[in-house]
N, C-alpha and C positions, 0 to 999 in steps of 0.2 A: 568397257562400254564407251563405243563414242561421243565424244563434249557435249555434239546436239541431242542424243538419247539421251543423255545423262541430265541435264539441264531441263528436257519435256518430265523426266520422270519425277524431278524436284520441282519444278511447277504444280504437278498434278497432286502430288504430297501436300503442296501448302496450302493448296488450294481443299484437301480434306480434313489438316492436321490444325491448320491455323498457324503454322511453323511462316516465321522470316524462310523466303527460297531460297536464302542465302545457309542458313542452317539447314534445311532439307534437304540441301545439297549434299551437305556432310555427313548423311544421312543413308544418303541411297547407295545400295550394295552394287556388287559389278557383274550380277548376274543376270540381272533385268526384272526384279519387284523393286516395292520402294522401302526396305527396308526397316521395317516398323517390329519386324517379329527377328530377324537374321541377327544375332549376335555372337560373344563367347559362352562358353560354361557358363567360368564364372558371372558375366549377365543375367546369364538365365538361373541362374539360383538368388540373385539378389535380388530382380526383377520380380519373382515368385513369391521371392518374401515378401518385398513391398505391397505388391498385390494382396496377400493373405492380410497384412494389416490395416491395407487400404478400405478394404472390405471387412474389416473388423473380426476377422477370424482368428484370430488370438482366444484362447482359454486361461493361460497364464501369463501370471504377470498385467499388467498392466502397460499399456500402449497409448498413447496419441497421434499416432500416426493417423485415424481415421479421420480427426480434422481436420486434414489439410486439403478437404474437397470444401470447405472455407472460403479457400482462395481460389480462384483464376491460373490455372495450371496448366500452361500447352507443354508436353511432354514432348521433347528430341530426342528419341534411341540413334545411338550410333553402336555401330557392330563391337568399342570393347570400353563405351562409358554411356550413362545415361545422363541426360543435358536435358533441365528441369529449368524451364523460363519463368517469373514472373516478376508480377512490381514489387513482392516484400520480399525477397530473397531471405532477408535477416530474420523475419515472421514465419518462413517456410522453414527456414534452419533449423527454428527453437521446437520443432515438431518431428523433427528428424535426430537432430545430434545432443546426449545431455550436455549439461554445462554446471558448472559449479561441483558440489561435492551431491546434490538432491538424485537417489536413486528411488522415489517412490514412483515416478510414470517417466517409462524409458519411451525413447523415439521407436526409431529403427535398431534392432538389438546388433550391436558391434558396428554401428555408423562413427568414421571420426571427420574429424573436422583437419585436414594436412594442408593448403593452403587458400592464400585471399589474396584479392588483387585489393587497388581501392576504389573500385569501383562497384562495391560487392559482390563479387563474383567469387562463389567459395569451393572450392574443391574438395570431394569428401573421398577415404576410401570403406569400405568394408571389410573386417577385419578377417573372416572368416570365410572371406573368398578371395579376396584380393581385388572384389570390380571400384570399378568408378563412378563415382556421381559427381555432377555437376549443377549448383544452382546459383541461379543467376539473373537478373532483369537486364541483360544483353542480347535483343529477343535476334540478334543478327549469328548468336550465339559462335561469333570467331572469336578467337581469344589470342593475348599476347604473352606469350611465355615469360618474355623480361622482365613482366609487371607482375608478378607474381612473386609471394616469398614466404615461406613454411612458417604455418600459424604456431605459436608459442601459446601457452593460458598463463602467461607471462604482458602477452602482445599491449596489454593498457587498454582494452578498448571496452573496456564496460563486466565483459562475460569472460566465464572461464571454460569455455566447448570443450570437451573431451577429444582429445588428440591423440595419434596412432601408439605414442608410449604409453595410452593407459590399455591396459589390459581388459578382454573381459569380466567386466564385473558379476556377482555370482547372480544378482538378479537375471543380468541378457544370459548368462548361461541354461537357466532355468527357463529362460523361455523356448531361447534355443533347441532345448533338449525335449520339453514337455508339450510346446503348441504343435497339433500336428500336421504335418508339409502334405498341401493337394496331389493326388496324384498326376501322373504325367500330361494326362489330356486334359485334365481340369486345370490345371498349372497353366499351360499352354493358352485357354480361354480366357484367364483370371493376366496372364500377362497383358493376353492383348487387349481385353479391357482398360487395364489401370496404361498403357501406351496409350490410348484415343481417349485420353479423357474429354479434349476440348473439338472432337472428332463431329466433321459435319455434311453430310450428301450435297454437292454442290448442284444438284436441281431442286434442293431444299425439299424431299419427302420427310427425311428425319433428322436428328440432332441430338449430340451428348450432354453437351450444356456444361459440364464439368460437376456432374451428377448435382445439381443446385438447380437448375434455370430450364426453360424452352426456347431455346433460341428462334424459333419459330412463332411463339406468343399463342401459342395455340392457349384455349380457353381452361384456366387451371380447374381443375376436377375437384368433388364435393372431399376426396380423399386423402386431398396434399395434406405433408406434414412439412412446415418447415426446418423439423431440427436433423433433419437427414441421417435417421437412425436407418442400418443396415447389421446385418449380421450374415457371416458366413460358417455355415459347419458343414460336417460330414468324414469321412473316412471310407478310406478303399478306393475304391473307381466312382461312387457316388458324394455329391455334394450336393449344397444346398447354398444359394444365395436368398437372401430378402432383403426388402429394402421399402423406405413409406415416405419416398421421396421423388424427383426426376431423377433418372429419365425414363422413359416408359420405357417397361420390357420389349415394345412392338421397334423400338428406335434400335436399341441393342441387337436385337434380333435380323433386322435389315442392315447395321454395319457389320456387324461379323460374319453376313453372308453376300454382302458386295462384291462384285466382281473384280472394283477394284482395290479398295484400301482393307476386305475382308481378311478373316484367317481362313485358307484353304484349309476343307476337310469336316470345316462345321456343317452339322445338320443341325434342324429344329424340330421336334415336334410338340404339340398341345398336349398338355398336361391337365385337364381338369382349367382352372382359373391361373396352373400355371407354365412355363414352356421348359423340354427338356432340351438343352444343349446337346449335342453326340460329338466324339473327337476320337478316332482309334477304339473304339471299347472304353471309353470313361464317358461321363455323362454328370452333367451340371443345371441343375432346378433351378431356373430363377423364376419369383414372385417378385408382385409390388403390389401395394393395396395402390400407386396409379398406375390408372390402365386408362386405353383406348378403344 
């Protein structure tokens, strides 16, 4: 892609993603989209997972991952690590990777923690794919590799993160094995959901908010809940999302069918009080008791 394509198409990204353009950049594929859905395999299986926890689709085991819509979360995909910005990096960590010897509420199941800069910036990998995650309050999200140096639970610094020489524990095993994985086209929606979290139409029709807020300030409805419970189930080619929180399902439904920062291929139709998703032959419910 030539520098000035390449540069519009990272403008136009941050200007929906809330991404530094300078991360955006690093972002955008050489095909010509902006690279929010383009990644490896292994991505896209880690990615999926996050998603299903994000949205609290877990059945076993125990997870905290759904709190991390908490925080303030602009999500960077790059085609073979995901680059996670915010201002608690160490607060986003302790929700993703365990630490010490406590296996009663697992993060992300086989997250490790392999290195740190000192500027918080932690590098994680997955152990059961081999992708990458990055978190970090470096929202320019460039990094210096010299500055970098393979975390120990040795290292002195307070905690003990689980690091890639521990092995799956029989808890992540068991989750691993027993919660069970969206199918393809539902996978696909739920990725690029938990990607746009902080996701916003730049003629300001609608707004993700980071499933918390209206960035918009539109007038909160008689139905908010603010403790942002959601739940995701289903099996086969049907799922089910709910949620008694922002953002409105009408918001969702307008980013995943935008022209530009959408996922090609979604359709929507009116379900009763709720709307189905369509993707290939899979198809994804979501409710909210808010609505518009």
């Amino acid at each position: 892609m030539p520098h000035t394509a390449h540069t519009a198409h990272a403008r136009l990204r941050a200007a929906y993603t809330g991404e530094h353009i300078t991360a955006a950049r690093q972002g955008i594929g050489h095909i010509g989209d902006l690279g929010l859905d383009r990644c490896t395999v292994p991505q896209q299986r880690l990615r999926t997972l996050l998603a299903t926890y994000l949205f609290d689709g877990a059945i076993a085991g125990t997870s905290i991952v759904s709190r991390l819509t908490h925080y303030s979360l602009t999500m960077s995909p790059r085609i073979d690590d995901l680059v996670v910005v915010t201002d608690c990096p160490t607060n986003v960590l302790g929700y993703l990777v365990p630490s010490g010897e406590e296996t009663g509420a697992i993060g992300l199941p086989g997250l490790r923690l392999n290195q740190v800069d000192g500027n918080e910036t932690y590098r994680l990998v997955h152990l059961p794919t081999g992708a990458r995650m990055t978190v970090t309050d470096q929202h320019r999200g460039v990094f210096d590799d010299a500055r970098f140096g393979v975390y120990t639970r040795d290292t002195g610094d307070g905690y003990r993160w689980w690091t890639p020489d521990v092995p799956l524990h029989a808890t992540e095993q068991h989750m691993l094995q027993f919660n069970p994985s969206p199918s393809k086209g539902v996978a696909a929606i739920l990725r690029a959901l938990a990607m746009r979290l902080d996701a916003r139409d730049i003629a300001g029709r609608w707004a993700i908010g980071h499933w918390f807020s209206d960035p918009l300030q539109r007038a909160t409805p008689t139905s908010f809940h603010d403790f942002r419970g959601r739940r995701l189930v289903g099996a086969g080619r049907r799922w089910h999302l709910q949620w008694d929180s922002y953002p409105y399902p009408k918001d969702l439904i307008s980013m995943l069918l935008d022209e530009t920062i959408g996922l090609p291929g979604v359709t929507a139709t009116a379900a009763g009080k709720a709307h189905d998703l369509h993707l290939n032959g899979h198809t994804l419910r979501i409710q909210s008791s808010v609505d518009r």
